[in-house]
C-alpha positions as CSV (number, residue, x, y, z in Angstrom):
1,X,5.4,13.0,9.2
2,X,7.5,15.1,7.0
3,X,7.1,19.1,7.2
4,X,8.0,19.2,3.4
5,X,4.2,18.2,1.4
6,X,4.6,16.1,-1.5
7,X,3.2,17.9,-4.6
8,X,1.1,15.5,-5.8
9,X,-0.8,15.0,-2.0
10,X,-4.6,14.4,-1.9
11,X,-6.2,15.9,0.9
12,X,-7.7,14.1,4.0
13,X,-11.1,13.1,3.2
14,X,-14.3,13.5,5.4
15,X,-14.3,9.4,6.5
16,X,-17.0,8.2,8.8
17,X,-16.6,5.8,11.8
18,X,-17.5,2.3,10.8
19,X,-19.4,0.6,13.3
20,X,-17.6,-2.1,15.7
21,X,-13.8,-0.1,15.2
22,X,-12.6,2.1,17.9
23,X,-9.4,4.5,17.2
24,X,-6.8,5.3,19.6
25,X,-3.6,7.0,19.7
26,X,-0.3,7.7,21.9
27,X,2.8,8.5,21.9
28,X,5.4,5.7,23.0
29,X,7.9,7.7,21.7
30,X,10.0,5.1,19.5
31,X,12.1,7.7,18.0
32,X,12.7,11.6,19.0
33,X,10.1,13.2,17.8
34,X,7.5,15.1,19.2
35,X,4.0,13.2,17.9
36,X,2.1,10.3,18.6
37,X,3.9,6.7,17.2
38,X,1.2,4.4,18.1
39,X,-1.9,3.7,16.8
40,X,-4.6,1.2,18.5
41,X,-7.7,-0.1,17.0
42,X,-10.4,-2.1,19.3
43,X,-12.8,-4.2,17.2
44,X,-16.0,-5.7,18.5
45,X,-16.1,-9.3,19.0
46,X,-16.8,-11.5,16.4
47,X,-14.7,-9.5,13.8
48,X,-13.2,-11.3,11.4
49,X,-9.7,-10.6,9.6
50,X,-8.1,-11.1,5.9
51,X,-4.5,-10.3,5.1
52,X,-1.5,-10.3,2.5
53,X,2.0,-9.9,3.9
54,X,5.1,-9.3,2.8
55,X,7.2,-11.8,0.6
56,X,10.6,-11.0,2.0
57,X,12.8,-14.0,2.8
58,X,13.7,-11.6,6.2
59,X,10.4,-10.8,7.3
60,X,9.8,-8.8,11.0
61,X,8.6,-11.0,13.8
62,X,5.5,-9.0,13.7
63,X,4.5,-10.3,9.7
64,X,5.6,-13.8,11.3
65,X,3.1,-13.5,14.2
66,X,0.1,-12.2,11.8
67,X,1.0,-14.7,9.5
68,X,0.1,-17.1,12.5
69,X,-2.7,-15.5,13.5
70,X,-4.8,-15.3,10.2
71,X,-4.6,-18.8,9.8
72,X,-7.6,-18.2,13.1
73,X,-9.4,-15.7,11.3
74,X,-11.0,-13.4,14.2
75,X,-9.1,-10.4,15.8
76,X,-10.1,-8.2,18.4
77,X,-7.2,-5.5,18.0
78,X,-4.8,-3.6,16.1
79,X,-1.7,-2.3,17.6
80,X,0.5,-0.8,14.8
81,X,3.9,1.6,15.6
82,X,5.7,3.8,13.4
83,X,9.9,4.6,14.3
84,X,11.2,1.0,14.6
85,X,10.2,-2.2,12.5
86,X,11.5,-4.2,14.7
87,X,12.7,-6.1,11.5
88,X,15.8,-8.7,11.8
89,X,15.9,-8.3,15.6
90,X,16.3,-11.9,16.2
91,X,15.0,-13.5,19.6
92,X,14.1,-9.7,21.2
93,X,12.2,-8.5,18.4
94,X,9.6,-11.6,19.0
95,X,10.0,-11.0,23.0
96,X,8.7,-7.5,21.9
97,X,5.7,-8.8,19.6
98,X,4.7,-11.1,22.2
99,X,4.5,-8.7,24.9
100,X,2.3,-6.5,22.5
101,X,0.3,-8.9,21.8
102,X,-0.2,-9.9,25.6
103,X,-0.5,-6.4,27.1
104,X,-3.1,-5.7,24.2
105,X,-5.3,-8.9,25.1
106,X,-5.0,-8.4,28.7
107,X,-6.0,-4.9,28.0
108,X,-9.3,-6.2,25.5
109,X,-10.6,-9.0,27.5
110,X,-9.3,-11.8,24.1
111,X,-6.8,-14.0,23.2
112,X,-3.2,-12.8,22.2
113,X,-3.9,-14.6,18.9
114,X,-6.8,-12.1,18.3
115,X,-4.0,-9.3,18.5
116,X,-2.5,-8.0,15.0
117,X,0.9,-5.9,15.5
118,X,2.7,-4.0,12.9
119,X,6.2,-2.3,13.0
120,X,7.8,0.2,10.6
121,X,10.8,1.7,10.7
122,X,14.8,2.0,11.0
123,X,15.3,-2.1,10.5
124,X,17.5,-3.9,12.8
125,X,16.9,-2.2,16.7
126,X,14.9,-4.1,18.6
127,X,11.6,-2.5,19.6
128,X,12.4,-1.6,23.4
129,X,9.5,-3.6,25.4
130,X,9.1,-1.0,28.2
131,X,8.1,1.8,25.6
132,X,5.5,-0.4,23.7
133,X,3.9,-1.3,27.0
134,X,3.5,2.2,28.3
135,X,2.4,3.3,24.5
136,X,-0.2,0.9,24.9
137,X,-1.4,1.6,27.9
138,X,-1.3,5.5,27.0
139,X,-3.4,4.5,24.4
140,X,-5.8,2.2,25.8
141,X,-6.8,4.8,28.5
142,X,-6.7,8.1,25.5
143,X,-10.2,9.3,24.1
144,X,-11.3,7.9,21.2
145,X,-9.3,9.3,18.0
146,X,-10.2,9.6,14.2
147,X,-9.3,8.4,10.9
148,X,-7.0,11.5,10.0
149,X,-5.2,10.9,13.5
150,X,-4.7,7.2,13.3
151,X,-3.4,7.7,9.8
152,X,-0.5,10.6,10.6
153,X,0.4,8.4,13.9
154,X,1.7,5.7,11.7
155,X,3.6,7.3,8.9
156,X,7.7,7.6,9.0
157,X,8.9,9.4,5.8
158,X,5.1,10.0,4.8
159,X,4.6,13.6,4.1
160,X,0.8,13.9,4.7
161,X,-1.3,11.7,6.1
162,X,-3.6,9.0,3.9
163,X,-7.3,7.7,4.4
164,X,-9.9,7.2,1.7
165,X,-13.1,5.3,2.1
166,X,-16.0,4.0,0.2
167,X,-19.8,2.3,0.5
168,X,-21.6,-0.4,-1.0
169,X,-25.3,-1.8,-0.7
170,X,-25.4,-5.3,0.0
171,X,-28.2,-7.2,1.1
172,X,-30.3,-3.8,0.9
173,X,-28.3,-2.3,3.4
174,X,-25.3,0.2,3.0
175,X,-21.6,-1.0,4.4
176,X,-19.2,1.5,5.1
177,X,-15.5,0.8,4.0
178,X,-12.4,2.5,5.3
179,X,-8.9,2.9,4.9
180,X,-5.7,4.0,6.0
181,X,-2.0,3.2,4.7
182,X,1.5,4.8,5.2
183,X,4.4,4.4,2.4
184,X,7.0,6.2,1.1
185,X,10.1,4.8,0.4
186,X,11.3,1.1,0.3
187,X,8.0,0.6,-2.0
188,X,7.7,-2.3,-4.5
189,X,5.5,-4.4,-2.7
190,X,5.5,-8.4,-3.4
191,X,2.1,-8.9,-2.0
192,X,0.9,-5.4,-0.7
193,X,2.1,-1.9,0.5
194,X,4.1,-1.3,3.2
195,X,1.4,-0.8,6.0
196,X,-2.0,-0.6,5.2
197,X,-5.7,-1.2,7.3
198,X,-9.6,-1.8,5.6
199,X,-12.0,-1.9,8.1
200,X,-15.6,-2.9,6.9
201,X,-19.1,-3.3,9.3
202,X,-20.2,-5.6,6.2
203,X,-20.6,-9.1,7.6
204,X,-18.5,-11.5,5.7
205,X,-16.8,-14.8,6.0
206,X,-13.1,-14.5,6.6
207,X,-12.6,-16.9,3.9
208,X,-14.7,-15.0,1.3
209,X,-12.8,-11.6,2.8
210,X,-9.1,-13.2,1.8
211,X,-10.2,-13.6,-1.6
212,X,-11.9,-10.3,-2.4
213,X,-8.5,-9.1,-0.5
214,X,-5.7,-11.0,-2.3
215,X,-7.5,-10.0,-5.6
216,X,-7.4,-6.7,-5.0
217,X,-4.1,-6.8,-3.6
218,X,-3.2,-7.9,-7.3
219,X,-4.7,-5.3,-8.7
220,X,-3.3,-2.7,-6.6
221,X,-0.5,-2.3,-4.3
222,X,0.8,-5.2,-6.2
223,X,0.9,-3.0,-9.0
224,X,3.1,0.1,-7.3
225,X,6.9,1.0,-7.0
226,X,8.7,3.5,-6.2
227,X,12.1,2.7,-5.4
228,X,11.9,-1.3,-6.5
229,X,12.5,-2.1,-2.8
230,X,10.2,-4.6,-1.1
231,X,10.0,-4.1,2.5
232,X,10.5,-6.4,5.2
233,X,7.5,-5.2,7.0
234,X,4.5,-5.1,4.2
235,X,1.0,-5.9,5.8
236,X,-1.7,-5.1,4.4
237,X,-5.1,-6.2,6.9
238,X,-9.3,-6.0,6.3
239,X,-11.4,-6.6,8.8
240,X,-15.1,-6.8,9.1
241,X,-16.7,-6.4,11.9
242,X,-20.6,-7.2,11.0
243,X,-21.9,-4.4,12.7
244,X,-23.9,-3.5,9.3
245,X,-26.1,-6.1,9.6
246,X,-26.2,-8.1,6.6
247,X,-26.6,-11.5,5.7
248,X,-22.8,-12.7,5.8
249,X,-21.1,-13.0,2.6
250,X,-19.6,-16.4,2.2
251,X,-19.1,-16.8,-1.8
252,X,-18.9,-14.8,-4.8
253,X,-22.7,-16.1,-5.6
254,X,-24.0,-14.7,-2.8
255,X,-26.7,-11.1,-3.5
256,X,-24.0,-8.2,-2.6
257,X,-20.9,-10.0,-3.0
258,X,-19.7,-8.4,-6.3
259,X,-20.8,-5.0,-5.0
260,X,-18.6,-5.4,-2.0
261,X,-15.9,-6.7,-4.3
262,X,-15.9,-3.7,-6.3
263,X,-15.9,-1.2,-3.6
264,X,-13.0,-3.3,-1.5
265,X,-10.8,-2.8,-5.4
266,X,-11.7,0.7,-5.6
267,X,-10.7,1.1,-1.8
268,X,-7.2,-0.4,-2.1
269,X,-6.6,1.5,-5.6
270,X,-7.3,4.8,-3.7
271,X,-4.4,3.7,-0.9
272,X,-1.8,2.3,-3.5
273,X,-1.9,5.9,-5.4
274,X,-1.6,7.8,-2.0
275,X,1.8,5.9,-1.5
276,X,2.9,6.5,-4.9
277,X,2.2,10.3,-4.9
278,X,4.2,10.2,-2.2
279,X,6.9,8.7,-3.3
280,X,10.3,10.1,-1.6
281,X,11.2,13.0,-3.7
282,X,8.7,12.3,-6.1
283,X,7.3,15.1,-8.3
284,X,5.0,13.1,-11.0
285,X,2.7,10.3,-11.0
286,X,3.6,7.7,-13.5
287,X,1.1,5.4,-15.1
288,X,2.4,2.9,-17.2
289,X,-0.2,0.9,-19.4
290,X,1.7,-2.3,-21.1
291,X,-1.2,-4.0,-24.2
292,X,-0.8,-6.7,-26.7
293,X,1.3,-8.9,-24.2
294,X,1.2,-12.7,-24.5
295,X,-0.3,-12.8,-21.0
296,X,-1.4,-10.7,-18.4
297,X,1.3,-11.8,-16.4
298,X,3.9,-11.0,-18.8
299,X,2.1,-7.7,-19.7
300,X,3.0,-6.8,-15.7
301,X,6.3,-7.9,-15.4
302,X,7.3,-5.6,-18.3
303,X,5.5,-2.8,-16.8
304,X,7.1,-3.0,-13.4
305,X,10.9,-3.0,-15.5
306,X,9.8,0.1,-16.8
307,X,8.2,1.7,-13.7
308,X,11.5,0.4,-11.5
309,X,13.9,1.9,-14.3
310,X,15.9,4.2,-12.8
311,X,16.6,5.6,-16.6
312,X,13.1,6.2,-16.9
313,X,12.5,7.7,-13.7
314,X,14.7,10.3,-14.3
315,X,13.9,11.0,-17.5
316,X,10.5,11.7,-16.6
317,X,12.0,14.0,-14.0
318,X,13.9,16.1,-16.2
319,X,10.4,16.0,-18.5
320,X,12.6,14.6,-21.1
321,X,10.5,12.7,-23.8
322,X,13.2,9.9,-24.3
323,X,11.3,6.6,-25.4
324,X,14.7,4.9,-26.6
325,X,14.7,4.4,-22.3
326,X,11.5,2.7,-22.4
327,X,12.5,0.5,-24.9
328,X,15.5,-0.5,-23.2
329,X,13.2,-1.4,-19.9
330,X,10.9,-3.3,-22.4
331,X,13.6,-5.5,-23.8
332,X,15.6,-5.9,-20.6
333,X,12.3,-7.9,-18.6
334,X,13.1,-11.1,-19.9
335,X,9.7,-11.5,-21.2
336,X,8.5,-12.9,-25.1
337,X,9.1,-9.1,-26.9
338,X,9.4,-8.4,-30.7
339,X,11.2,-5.0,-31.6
340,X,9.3,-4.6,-35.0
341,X,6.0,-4.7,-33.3
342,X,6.7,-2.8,-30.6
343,X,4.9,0.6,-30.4
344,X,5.3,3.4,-27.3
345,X,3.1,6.5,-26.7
346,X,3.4,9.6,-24.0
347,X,0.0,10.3,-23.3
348,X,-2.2,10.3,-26.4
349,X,0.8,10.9,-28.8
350,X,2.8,7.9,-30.2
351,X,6.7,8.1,-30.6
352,X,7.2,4.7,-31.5
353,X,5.6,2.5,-33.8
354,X,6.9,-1.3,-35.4
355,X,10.1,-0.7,-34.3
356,X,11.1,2.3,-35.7
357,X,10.7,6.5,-34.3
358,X,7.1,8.0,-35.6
359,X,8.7,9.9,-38.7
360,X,8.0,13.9,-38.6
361,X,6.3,13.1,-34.8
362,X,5.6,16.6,-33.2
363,X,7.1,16.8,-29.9
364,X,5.6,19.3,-28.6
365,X,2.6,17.7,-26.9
366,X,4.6,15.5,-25.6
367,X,6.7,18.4,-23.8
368,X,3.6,19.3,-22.8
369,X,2.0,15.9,-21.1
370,X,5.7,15.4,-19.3
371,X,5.2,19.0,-17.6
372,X,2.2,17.7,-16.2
373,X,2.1,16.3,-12.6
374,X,0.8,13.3,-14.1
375,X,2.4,11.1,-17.0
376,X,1.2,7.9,-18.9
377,X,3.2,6.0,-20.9
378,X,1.7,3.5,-23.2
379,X,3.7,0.6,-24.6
380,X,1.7,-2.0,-27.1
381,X,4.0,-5.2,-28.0
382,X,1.3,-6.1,-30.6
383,X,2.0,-10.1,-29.7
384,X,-1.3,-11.3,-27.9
385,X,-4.4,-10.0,-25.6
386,X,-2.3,-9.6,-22.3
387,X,-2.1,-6.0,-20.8
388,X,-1.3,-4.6,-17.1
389,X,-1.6,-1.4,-15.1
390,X,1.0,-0.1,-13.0
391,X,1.8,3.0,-10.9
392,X,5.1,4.7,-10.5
393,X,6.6,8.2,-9.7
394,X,9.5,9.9,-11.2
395,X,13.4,10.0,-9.4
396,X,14.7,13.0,-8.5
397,X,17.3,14.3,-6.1
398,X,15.3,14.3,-3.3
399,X,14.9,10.9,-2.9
400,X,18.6,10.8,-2.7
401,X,18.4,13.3,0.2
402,X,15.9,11.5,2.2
403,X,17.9,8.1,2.7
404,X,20.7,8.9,2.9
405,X,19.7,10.6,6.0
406,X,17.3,8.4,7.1
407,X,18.5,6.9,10.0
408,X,20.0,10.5,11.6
């Protein structure tokens, strides 16, 4: 973890075990740094698992083997290790994942296939074998940790560790949701956010768990950038370990199933706005709301060209109020678009409207909004009922700072 706090950090919240997950922690030492790098979690048996991984073409061994392994839908651990992805490391980056996967199932008493493993990292060194194996076992015989530990022993570039958790009732009984995710850089996720873990005692099929996931994935850390970079790593897991004691949820018609639906949404929206306040460099949060698209698709794919706009971006940094940069980002997405309907606001003031500047608009509420830690811009194309939400944060020099020495 970084020394250097991002402004916009959350603290740690209070988060509760959930019932059926043990936390553990060690230090396999992946990189030179003095901190734990590995984080373990045992689940009880009969968990069941949900995931949406990365879209990368070049995908790390480790999104290969989970990829695999939810097709199974049970899992019995978690072994997850921050310093080296392990990413486009041919045959010795699987020889690694394997091992992981077979020390950690020798370790639990299960099947390697009940093993998840997650990398993140420098990409392109093979994780050495010898260090995972002695992390793990570090870890397997280390006290119990918690959420706040488990969360700072996966971050790389993160500058303060993220959790957030939620409840729900469902079949009269209250399940306990938790979270933790690590992101910084290399963030415009094609599926998820670069690594990120739900654990749940709620009892629920895995099948009905990949739905409620993948739609909250959409809604979510599908719907964050930073950088415009999708990582060759992203995993984002749930699982649910029934400890709660509800009837299971199988479908969306079952008593508690929309309940649980919600909270699992407002869970991953929590995570996806930790990553983007900490953004590398970042010093604002950016909300961009895109209305009056001809689809909600559409209505996304022009907010993400103006939330991946380095012209924007900066702008934003420099808390310079220049819409003629949104209207360029508008325009340049390729999608259905009308100039002379096309209206843009900073916060509650408009600047834009059919086409043409707001005559005699006052700018100094807008000065105002873009000296705020957190901006919205508004953009209405006034051509159907389509709209989208996304998150962003602003470019400054830092980020420039952080990779370019990343690797030393």
């Amino acid at each position: 973890m970084s020394t250097s706090i991002s402004p916009l950090a959350l603290p740690f919240p209070d988060m509760s075990p959930v019932a059926g997950v043990t936390l553990r922690v060690a230090r396999a030492r992946y990189k030179e740094w003095d901190r734990c790098d590995l984080t373990v979690a045992e689940l009880a048996p009969g968990t069941v698992v949900a995931g949406v991984l990365t879209q990368s073409r070049c995908p790390s061994p480790e999104v290969e083997w989970c990829r695999r392994a939810l097709v199974l839908g049970e899992a019995r651990a978690l072994v997850v290790n921050a310093g080296n992805s392990n990413a486009f490391t041919g045959h010795r980056g699987r020889a690694a994942v394997e091992a992981i996967a077979a020390r950690a199932a020798a370790a639990f008493g299960c099947k390697p296939s009940d093993v998840f493993v997650a990398s993140t990292g420098v990409i392109g060194v093979p994780l050495p074998i010898d260090k995972a194996e002695a992390g793990l076992d570090a870890a397997v015989a280390a006290a119990p940790a918690d959420w706040r530990a488990a969360a700072e022993a996966i971050g790389t570039t993160d500058t303060y560790p993220k959790g957030a958790t939620v409840t729900a009732m469902v079949d009269g009984r209250t399940v306990t949701l938790a979270g933790i995710v690590k992101g910084s850089g290399m963030i415009a996720p094609d599926m998820a956010t670069m690594l990120g873990f739900v654990f749940t005692d709620a009892a629920v099929e895995a099948g009905f768990l990949q739905r409620a996931l993948a739609d909250a994935n959409a809604r979510t850390f599908s719907c964050i950038t930073v950088d415009g970079d999708t990582s060759t790593s992203d995993t984002v897991l749930a699982f649910a370990t029934g400890a709660a004691g509800n009837a299971p949820l199988a479908s969306e018609e079952n008593a508690g199933a929309d309940a649980f639906r919600a909270a699992l949404a407002d869970l991953c929206r929590q995570l996806a706005l930790l990553v983007v306040r900490d953004g590398e460099g970042a010093s604002k949060l950016i909300e961009v709301i895109v209305e009056g698209a001809e689809s909600d698709r559409s209505a996304h794919r022009i907010a993400m060209s103006i939330a991946n706009s380095p012209l924007v971006k900066t702008a934003i940094a420099g808390e310079d109020a220049n819409w003629g940069r949104v209207v360029m980002a508008v325009g340049k997405a390729g999608e259905p678009a009308e100039r002379d309907r096309l209206s843009i606001r900073f916060g509650a003031t408009p600047v834009a409207e059919a086409g043409l500047a707001v005559e005699g608009y006052d700018e100094a509420p807008v000065a105002a909004h873009l000296k705020g830690r957190e901006v919205e811009i508004g953009v209405d194309l006034g051509l159907g009922e389509g709209s989208a939400r996304v998150w962003t944060c602003d470019l400054t020099h830092g980020y420039i700072s952080i990779n370019a020495d990343y690797r030393s």
